[in-house]
N, C-alpha and C positions, 0 to 999 in steps of 0.2 A: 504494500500500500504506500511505503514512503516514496519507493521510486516512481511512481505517474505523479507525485507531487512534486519532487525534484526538477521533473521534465518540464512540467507546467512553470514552474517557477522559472527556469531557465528561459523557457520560451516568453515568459512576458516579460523579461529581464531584457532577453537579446532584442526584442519587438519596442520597448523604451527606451532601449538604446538609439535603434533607426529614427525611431519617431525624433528622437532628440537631435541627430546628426541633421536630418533632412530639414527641422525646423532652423538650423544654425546654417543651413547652404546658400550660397547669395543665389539671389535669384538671377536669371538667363534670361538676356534682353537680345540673345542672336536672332537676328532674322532681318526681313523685309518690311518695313511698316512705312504708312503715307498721314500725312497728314489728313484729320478729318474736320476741315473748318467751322463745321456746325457745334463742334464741341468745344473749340477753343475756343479761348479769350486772348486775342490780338492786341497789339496797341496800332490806334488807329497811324495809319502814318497820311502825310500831306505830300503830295507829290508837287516838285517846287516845279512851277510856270505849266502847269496842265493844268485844264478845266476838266477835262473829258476823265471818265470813269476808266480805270486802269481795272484789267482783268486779272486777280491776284494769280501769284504764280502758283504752280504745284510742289508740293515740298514731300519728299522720301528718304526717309533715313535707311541705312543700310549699317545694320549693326553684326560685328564679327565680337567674341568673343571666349576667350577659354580662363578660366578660372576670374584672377585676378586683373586680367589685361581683356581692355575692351580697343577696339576700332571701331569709329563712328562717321560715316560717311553718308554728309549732309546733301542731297543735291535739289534744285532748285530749277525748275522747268516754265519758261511764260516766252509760250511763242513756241519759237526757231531757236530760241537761248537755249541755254542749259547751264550752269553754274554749279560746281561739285569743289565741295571742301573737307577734308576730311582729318579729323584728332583721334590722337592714341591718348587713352589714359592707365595708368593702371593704379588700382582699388584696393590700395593699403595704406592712405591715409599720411604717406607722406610727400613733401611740395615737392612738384616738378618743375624747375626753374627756365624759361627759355628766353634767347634774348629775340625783341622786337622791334620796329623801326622807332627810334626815340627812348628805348624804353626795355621793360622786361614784362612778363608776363609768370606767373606762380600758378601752378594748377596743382589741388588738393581734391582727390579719388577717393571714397570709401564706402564699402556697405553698412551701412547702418540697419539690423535686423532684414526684413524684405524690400528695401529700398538701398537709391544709390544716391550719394549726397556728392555732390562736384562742385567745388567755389572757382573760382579765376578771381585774380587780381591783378589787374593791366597797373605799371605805372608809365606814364608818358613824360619824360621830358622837357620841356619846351623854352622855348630862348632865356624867359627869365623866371620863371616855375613851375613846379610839377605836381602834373595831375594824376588824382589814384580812382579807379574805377574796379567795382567788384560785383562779382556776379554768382550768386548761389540759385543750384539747378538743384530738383529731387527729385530722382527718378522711379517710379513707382508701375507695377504692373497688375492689371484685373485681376480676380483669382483664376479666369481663364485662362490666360497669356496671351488675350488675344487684343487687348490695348493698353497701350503704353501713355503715360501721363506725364510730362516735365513739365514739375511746377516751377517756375525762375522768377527770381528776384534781382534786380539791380541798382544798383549803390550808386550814385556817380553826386559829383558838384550840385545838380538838378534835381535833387531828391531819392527816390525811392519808386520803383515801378514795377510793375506786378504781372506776369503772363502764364498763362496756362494751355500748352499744347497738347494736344492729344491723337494722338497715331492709331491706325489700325493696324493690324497683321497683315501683309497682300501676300 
């Protein structure tokens, strides 16, 4: 009688343990996702010396990822254009330092529980003082996985601005 108890005991033991590993996994944002505009919050922009109504572009993120290292390849379609930019980060929380025109750029990667937390902090240079600009993303996924949510914030001289983008899976 004691050994089906042993077994059982083992088995919810090993079975707590997964639970527990899988709940500590950062979550997987690889894939194909498009922007879905009816769910974001944009900031308006003004387009300088146009009256006429501008057809916003299409926006697709193309995300590569294995563990801690993510690739994120933005690209940006309106027309015949096409515009494709693409950042590495990787997701252990410590600064990733680059230099920029005028300036340096500090990118900080991490998973926070089932979310991914990304700041930039641009500093710019200029003839006679400089400017610091920051920008905190948080990336969040359905429990589906089938939409992706960057909430961002950004810091600059100007205030404080607030957007919420939201991709589908394609």
């Amino acid at each position: 009688m004691k050994r089906p108890h042993r077994i059982i005991g083992t088995m919810t033991l090993l079975l707590l343990a997964i639970g527990v590993v899988a709940a500590q996994a950062e979550p997987q944002f690889t894939g194909a996702w498009v922007l879905d505009r009816s769910q974001s919050q944009l900031p308006a922009h003004q387009h300088r010396g146009h009256d006429a109504q501008v057809d916003p572009a299409e926006v697709k993120l193309v995300v590569a990822q294995q563990g801690t290292a993510l690739k994120v390849t933005r690209t940006m379609t309106m027309g015949t254009r096409e515009h494709s930019m693409t950042d590495s980060y990787v997701a252990d929380g410590t600064d990733q330092t680059r230099q920029s025109y005028r300036g340096n750029v500090v990118t900080r990667a991490a998973f926070d529980g089932d979310r991914l937390v990304i700041t930039r902090t641009r500093t710019k240079k200029g003839d006679q003082s400089q400017a610091t600009r920051s920008q905190e993303s948080i990336w969040t996924l359905s429990p589906d996985g089938n939409v992706l949510t960057i909430d961002t914030t950004l810091h600059d001289s100007r205030g404080d601005r607030t957007m919420k983008t939201v991709y589908v899976r394609s």
